[in-house]
Backbone bond lengths (Angstrom), bond angles and torsions (degrees), N, CA, C in turn:
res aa  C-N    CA-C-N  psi(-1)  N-CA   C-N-CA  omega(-1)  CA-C   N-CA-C  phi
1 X - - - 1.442 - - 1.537 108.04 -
2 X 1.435 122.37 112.78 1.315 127.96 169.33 1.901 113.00 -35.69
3 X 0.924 126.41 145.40 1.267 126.93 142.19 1.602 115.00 -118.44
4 X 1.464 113.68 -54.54 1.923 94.84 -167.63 1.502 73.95 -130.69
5 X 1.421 116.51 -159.88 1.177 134.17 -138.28 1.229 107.64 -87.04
6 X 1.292 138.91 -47.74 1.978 137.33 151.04 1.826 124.29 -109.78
7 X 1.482 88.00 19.03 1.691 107.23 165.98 1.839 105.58 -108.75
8 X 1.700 89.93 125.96 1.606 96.39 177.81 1.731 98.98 -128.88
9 X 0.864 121.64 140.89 1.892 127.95 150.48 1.366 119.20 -43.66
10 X 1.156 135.44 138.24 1.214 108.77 -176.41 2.058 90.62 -157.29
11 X 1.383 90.39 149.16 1.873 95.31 -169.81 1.111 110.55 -161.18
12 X 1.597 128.32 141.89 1.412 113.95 155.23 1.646 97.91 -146.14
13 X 1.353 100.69 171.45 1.826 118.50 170.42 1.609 102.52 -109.29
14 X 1.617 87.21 164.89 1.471 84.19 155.30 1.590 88.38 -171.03
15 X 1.582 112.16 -179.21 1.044 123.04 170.48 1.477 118.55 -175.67
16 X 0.917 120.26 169.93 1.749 122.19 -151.17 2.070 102.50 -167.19
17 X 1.448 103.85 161.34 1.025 115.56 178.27 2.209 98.76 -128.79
18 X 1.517 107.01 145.22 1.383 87.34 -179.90 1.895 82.04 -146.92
19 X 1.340 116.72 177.98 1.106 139.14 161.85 2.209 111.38 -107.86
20 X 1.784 88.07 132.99 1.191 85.46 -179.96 2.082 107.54 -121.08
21 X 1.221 110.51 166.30 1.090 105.48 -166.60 1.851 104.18 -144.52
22 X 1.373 133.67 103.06 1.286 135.47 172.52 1.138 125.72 -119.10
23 X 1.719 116.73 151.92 1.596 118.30 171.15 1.376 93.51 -152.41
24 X 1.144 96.52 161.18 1.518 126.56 -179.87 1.508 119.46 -142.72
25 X 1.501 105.52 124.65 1.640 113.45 156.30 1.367 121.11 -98.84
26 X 1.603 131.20 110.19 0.879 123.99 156.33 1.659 145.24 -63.10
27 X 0.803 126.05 116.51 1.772 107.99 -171.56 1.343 96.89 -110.22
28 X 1.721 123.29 152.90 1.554 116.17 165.62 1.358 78.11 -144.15
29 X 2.029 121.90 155.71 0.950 125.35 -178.65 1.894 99.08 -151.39
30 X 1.116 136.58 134.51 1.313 136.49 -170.66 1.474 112.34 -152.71
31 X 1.526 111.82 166.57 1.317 109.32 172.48 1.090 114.68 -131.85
32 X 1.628 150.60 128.15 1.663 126.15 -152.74 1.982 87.55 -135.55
33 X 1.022 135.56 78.36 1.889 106.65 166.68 1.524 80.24 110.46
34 X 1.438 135.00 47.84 1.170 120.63 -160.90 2.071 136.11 3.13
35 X 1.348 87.66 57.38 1.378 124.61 -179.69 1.770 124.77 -98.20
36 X 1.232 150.19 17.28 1.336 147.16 -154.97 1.502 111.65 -16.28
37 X 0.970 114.31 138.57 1.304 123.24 157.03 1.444 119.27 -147.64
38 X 1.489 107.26 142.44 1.467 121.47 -152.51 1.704 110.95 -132.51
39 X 1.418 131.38 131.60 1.072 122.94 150.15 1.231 123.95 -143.53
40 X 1.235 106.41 175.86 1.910 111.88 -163.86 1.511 119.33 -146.17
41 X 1.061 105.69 92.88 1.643 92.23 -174.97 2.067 97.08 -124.91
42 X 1.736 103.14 145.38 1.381 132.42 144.96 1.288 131.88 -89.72
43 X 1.578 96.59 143.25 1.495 119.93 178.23 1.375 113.19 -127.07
44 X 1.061 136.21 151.58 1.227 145.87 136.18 1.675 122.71 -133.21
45 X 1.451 108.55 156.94 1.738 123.08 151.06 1.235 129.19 -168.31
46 X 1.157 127.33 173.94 1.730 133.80 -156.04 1.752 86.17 -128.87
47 X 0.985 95.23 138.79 2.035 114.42 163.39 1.423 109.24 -121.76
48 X 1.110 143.01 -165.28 1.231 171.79 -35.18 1.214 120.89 41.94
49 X 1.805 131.92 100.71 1.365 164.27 -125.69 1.213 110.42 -137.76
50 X 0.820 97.16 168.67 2.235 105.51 173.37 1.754 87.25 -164.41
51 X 1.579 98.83 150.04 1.358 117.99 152.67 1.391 106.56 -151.49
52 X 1.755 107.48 151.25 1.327 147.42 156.51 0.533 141.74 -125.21
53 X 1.943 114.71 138.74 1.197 117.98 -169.03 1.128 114.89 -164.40
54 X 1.795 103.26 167.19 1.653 107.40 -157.32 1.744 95.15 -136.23
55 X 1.235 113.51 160.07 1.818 122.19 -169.40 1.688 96.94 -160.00
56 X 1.343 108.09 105.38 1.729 115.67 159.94 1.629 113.92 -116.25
57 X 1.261 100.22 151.85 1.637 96.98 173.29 1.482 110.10 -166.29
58 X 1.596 132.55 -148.61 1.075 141.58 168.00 1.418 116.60 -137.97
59 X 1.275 116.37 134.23 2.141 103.70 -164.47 1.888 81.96 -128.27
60 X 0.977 108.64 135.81 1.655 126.94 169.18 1.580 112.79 -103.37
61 X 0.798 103.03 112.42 1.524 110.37 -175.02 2.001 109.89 -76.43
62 X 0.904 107.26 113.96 1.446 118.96 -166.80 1.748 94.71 -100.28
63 X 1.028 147.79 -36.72 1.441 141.13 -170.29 1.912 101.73 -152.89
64 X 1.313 102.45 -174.78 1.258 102.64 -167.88 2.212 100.98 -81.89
65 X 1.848 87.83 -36.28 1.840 99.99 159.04 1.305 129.09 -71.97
66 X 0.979 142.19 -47.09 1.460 164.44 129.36 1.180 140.26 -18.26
67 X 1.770 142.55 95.66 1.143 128.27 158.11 1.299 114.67 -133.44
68 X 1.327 115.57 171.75 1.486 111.99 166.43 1.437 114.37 -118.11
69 X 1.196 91.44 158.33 1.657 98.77 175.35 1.691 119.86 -156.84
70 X 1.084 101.13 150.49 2.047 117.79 -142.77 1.898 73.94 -120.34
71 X 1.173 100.15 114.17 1.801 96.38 176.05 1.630 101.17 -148.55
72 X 1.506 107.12 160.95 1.595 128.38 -156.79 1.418 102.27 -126.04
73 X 1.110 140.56 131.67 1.181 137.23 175.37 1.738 114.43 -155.04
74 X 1.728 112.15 148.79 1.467 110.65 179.38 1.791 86.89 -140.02
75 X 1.341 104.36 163.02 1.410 137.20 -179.31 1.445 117.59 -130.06
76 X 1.304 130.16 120.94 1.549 117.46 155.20 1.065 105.51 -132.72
77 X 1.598 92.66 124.38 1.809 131.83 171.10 1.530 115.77 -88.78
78 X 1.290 112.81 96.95 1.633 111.53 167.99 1.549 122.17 -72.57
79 X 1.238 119.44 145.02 1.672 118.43 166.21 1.763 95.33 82.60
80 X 0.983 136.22 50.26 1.178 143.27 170.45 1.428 117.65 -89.40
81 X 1.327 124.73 113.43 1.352 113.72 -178.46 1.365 145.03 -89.51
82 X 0.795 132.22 143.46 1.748 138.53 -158.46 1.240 123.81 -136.82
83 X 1.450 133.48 138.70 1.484 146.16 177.76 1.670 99.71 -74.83
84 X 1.498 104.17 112.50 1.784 93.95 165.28 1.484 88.48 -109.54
85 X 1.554 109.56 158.57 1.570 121.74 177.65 1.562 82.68 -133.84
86 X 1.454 89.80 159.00 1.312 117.02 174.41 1.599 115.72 -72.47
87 X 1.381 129.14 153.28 1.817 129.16 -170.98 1.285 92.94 -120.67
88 X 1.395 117.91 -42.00 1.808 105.93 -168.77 1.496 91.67 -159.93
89 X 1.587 94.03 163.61 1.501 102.58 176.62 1.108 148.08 -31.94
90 X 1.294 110.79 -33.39 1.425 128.05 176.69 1.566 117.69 -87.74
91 X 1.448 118.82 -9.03 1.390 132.40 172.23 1.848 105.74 -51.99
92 X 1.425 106.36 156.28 1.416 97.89 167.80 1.736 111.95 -91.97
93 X 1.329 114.28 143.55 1.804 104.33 -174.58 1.357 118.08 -46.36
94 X 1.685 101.84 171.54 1.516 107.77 179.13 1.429 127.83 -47.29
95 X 1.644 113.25 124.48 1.475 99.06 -175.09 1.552 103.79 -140.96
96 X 1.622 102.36 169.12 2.041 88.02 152.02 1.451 104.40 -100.66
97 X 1.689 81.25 173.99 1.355 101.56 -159.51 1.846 94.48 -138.63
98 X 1.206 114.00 134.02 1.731 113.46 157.88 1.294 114.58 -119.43
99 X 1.321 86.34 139.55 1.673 107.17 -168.12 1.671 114.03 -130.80
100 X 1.299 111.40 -163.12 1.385 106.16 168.21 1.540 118.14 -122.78
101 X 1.173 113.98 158.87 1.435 110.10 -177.11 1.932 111.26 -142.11
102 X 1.471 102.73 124.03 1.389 104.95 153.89 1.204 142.47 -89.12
103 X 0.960 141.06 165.69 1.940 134.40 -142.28 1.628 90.87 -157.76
104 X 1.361 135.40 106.89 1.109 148.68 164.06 1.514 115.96 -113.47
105 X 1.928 113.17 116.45 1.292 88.07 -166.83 1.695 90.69 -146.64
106 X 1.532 121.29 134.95 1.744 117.69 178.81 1.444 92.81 -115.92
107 X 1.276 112.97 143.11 1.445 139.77 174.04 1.469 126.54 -148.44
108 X 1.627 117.11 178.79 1.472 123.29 -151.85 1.822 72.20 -129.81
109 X 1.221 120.44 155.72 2.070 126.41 138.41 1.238 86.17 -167.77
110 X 1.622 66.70 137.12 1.940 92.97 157.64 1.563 99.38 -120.90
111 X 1.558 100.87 142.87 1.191 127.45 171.24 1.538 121.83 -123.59
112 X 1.779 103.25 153.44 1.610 102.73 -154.76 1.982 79.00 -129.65
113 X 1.703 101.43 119.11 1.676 89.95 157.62 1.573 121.56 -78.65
114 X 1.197 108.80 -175.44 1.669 92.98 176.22 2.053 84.11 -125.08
115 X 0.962 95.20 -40.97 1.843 73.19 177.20 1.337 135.45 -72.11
116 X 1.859 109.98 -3.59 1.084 101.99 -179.74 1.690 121.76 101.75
117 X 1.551 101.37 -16.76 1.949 110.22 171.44 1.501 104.67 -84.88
118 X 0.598 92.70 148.27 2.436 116.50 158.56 1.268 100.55 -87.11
């Protein structure tokens, strides 16, 4: 959307569905009373995810090839996977874990066409 004379608005969405797939080997290895002690535990799991997302900004058109643009954008990714480790004894052992995650991100690009369109 134009605003002044080589300043436009500029935005898009998007969104998608993906399949995710994780495992984990844990290893722990120690020595207590010159004693070793060792453990090992696996994890795995599969999700089915969704993410969305949105991107606004302002692009200044510097040549008819050329503009820049100063743009803002966030993402949320469901079912994202993660290493939890255990903190203390009473924790349950090393596992994965899916969670959710937001993605907040502000930036500068300049872009160069080669044919010469906007």
């Amino acid at each position: 959307m134009p605003l002044f004379d080589k300043v436009s608005l500029i935005g898009r969405g998007s969104a998608g569905v993906y399949g995710v797939t994780a495992n984990g080997d844990f290893n722990s290895k120690f020595v207590v009373d010159s004693t070793p002690f060792q453990g090992r535990v696996s994890d795995d799991g599969s999700r089915t995810g969704y993410r969305l997302g949105a991107e606004a900004g302002l692009r200044y058109v510097v040549n008819s090839s050329t503009w820049l643009s100063l743009t803002s954008s966030v993402n949320y990714l469901s079912e994202v996977p993660t290493a939890i480790l255990p903190r203390g004894d009473s924790d349950r052992a090393a596992h994965i874990a899916f969670d959710d995650l937001l993605d907040w991100r502000t930036g500068v690009r300049l872009t160069f066409a080669t044919n010469g369109s906007r």
